[in-house]
VOTI-881750 format. One record per residue: residue in one letter; x, y, z of N, C-alpha, C, O in turn. Coordinates in steps of 0.05 Angstrom, whole numbers, plus 32768, in hexadecimal, padded with zeros to 4 digits. Example, Ala and Ser with C-alpha at 12.3 -4.5 7.8 and 13.67 -1.06 7.14 Angstrom:
2
A81087F8E809C80F67FA6809C81087FBE809C811D7FBE80A9/S81017FD3808E81117FEB808F81028001809D810C801780A1/
***
This chain:
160
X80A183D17FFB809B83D37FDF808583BF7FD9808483A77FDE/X807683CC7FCE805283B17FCB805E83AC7FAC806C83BB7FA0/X805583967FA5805983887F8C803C83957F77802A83A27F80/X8040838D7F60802F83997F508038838E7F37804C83927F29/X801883747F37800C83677F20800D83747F02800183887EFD/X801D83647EF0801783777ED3800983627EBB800983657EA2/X7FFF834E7ECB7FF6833A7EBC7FD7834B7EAF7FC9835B7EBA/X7FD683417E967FBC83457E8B7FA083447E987F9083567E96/X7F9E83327EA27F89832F7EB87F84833E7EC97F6C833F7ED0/X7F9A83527ED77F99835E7EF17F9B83787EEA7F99838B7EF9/X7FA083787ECE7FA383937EC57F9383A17EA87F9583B77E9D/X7F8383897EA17F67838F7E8F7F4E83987EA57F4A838C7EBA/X7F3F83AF7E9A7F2583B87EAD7F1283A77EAC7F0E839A7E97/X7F0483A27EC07EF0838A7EC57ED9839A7EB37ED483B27EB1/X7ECC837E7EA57EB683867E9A7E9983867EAA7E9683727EB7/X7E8683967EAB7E7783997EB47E5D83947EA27E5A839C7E8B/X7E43837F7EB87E35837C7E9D7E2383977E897E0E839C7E95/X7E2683A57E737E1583B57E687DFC83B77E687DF583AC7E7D/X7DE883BF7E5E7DD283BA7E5A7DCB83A87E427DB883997E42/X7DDD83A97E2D7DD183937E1A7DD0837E7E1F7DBF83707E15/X7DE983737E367DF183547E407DD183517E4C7DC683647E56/X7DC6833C7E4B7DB2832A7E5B7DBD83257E777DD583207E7B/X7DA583277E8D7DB4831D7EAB7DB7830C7EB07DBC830A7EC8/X7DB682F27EA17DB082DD7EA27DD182CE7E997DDA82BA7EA3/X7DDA82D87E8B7DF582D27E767E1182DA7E907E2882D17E92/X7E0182EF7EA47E1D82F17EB97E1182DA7ECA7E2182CA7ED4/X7E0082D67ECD7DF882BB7EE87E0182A37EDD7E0B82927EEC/X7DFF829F7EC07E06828B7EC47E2282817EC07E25826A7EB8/X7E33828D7EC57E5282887EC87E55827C7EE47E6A82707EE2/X7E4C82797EFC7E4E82697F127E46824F7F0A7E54823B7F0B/X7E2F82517F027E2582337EF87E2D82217EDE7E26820B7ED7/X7E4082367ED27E54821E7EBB7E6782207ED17E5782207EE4/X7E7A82227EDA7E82821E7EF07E83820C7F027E9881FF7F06/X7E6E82087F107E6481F27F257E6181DF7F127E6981CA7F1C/X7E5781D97EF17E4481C17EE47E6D81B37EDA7E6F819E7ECC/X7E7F81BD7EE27E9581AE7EDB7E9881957EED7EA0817F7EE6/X7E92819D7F007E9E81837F1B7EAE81927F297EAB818C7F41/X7EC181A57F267ED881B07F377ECF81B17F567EBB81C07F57/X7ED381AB7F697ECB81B17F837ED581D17F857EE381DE7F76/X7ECB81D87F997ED881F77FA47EF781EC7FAD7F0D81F27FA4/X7EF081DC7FC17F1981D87FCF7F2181D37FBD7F3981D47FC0/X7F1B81CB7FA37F3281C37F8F7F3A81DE7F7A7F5081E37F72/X7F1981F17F707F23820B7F6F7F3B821E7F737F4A822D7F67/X7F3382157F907F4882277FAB7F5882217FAA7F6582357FA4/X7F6A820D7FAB7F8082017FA97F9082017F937FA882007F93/X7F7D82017F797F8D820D7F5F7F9982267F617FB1822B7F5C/X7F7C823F7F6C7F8C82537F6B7FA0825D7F877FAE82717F8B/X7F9B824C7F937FB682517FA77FCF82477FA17FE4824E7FAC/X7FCF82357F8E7FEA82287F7F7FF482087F8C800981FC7F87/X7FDC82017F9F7FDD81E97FA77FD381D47F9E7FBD81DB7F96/X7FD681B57F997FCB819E7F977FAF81A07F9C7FA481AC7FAE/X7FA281917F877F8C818B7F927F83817A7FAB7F9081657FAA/X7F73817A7FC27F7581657FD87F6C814E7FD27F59814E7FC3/X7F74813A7FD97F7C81227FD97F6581167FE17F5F81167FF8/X7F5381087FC97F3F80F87FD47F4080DB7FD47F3780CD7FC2/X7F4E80D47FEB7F4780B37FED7F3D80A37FE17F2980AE7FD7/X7F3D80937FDC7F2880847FE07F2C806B7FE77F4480677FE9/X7F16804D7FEE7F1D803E7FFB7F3580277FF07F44801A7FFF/X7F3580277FD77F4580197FC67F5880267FB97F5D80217FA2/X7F6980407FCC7F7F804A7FBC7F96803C7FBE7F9680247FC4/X7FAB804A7FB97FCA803A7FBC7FD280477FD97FE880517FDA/X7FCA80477FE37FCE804B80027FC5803980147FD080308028/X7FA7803180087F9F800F801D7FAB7FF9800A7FA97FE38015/X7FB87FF77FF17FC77FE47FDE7FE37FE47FED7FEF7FCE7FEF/X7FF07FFC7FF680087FFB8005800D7FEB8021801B7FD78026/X7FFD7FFC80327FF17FEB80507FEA7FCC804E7FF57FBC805D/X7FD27FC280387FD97FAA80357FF37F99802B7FFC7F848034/X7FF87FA5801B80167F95801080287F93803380297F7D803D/X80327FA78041803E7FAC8056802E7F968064803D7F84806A/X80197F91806980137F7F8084800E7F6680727FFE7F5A8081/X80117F55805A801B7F46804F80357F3F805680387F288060/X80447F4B8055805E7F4E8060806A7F4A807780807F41807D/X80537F528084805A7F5680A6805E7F3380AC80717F2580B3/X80437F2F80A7802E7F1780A4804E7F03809A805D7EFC80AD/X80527EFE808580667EED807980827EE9808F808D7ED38093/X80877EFF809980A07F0380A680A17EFB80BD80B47EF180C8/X80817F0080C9807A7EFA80EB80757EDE80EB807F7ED080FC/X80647ED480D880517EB580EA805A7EA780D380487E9880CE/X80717EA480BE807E7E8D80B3809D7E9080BB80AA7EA480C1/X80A27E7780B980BB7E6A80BE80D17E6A80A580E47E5A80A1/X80CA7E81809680DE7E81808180F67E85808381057E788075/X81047E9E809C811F7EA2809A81287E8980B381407E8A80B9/X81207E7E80BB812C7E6880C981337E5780AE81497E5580A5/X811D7E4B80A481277E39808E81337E3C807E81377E2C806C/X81407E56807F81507E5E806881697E5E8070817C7E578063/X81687E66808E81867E6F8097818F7E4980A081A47E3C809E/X816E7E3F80AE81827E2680BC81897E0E80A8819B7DFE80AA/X81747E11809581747DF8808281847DFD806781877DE8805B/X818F7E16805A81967E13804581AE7E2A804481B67E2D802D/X81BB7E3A805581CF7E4C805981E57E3D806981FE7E3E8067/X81CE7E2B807D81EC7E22808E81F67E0B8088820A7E008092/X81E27E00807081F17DE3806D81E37DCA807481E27DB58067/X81D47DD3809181CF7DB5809681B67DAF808A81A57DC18086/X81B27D938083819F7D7E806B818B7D848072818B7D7D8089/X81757D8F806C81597D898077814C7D7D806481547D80804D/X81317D69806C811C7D68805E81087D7A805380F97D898060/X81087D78803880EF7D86803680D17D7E803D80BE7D80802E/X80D07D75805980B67D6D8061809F7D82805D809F7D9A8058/X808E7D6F806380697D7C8060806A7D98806D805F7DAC8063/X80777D99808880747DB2809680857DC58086807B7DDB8080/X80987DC1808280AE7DD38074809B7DDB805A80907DF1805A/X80977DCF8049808B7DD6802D80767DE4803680717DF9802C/X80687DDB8049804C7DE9805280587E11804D80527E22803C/X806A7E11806480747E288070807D7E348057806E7E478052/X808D7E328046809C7E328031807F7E3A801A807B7E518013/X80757E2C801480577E38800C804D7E52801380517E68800A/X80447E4C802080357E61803880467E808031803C7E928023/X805F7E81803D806C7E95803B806E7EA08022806D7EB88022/X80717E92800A80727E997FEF80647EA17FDD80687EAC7FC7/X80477E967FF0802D7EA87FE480207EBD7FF680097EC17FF0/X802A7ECC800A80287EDF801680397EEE800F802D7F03800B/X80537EF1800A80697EFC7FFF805F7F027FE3805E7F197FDD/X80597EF07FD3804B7EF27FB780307F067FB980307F187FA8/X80227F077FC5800E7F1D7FC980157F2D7FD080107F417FC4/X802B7F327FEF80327F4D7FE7803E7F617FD880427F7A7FD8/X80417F4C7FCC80587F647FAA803D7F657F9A80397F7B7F90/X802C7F547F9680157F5E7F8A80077F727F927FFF7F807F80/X7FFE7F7A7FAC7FF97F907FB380097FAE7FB480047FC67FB1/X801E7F9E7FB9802D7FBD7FB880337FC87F9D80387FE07F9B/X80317FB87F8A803B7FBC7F72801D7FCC7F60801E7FDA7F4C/X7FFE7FBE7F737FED7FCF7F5F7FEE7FEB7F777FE280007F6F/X7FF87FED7F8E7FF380007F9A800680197F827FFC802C7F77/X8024800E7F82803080237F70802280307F58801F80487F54/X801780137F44800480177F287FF080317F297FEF80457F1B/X7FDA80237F497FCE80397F447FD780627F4C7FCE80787F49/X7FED80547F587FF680797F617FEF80897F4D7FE680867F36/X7FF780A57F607FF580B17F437FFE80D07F53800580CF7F6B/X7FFC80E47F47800C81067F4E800781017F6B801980FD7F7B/X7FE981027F727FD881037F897FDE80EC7F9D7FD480EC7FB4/X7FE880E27F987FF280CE7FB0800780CF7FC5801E80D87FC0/X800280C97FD9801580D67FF1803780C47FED803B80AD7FE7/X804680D47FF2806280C77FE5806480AC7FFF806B80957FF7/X806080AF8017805C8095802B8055807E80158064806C8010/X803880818008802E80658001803F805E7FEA803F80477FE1/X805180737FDD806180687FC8807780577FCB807E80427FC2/X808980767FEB809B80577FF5809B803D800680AD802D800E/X807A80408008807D8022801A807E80118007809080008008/X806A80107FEF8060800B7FD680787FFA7FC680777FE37FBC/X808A800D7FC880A780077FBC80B57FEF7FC980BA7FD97FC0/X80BA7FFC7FE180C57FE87FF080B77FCE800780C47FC4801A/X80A07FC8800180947FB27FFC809B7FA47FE680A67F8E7FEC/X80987FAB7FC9809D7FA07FB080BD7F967FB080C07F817FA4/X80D07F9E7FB980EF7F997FC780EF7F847FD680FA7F727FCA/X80E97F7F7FEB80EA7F6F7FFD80DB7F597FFE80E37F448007/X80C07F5E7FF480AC7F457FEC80B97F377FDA80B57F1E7FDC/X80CB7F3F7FC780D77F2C7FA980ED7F227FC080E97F0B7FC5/X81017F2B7FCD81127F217FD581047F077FEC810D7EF07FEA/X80F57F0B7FFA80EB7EF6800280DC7EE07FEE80D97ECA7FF8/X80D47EE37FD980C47ED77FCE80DE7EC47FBC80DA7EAD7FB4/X80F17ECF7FB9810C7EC27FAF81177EB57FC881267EA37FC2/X81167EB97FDF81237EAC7FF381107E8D7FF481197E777FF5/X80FA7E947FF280E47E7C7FF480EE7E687FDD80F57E517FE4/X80EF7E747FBC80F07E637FAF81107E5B7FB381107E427FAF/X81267E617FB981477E537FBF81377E3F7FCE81327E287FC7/X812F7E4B7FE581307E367FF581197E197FF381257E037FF4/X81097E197FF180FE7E007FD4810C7DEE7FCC810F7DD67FD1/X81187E057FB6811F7DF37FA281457DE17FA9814E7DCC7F9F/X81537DF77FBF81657DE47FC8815F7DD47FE181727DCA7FED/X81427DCE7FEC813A7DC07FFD81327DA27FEE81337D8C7FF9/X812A7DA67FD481187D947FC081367D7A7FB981327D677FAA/
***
């Protein structure tokens, strides 16, 4: 059984240009057309019922995500935060808040602090067109960066 269009469009007769029309008035319907900006793949993709494709660019929320994440990485790998947390202020025993400790304690809290800043303009700038990956890294960077960035300030301020 073939299907069969009853939409107006598919079922009004095409007009053909007359002689009174000018040839000039059918040509130029390609060229209002093209003077919009629409690309063709984005044309095509309307009328195929798909998204428009996805144009990058260098400063989207996808390299705002990736940075926030290796902020992160960065904080977790080459500072000494969850030692100082777990050895100096969970288990009890006294530490100093010496130069090295505050150093570390610093350090971590402003890497942690940028990565919620990045991840957080990565979310801002999202938008329809954005790949759902850079949303949930995006997200969950902004999660975990605050919870570290709160582990940094406990531990501070019950080191102080």
């Amino acid at each position: 059984m073939a299907r069969v269009s009853t939409s107006p469009e598919d079922t009004a007769p095409t007009k053909t240009p007359s002689s009174t029309e000018s040839p000039s008035a059918t040509e130029e319907a390609p060229e209002a057309s093209a003077s919009t900006g629409a690309s063709p793949a984005a044309d095509e993709a309307f009328l195929a019922g798909r998204p428009a494709p996805n144009r990058s660019t260098l400063f989207g929320p996808e390299t705002f995500s990736i940075a926030g994440l290796l902020m992160l990485v960065t904080t977790l790998l080459s500072t000494q935060l969850i030692r100082i947390f777990n050895q100096q202020t969970l288990t009890g025993s006294y530490g100093a808040l010496t130069l090295e400790v505050r150093g570390e304690l610093i350090g971590a809290g402003l890497l942690s602090a940028l990565a919620v800043v990045f991840a957080a303009v990565a979310l801002v700038r999202s938008g329809s067109s954005t790949r759902q990956w850079a949303r949930q890294l995006a997200a969950a960077t902004v999660l975990v960066g605050v919870l570290l960035a709160l582990m940094t300030v406990l531990s501070y301020l019950l080191l102080a």
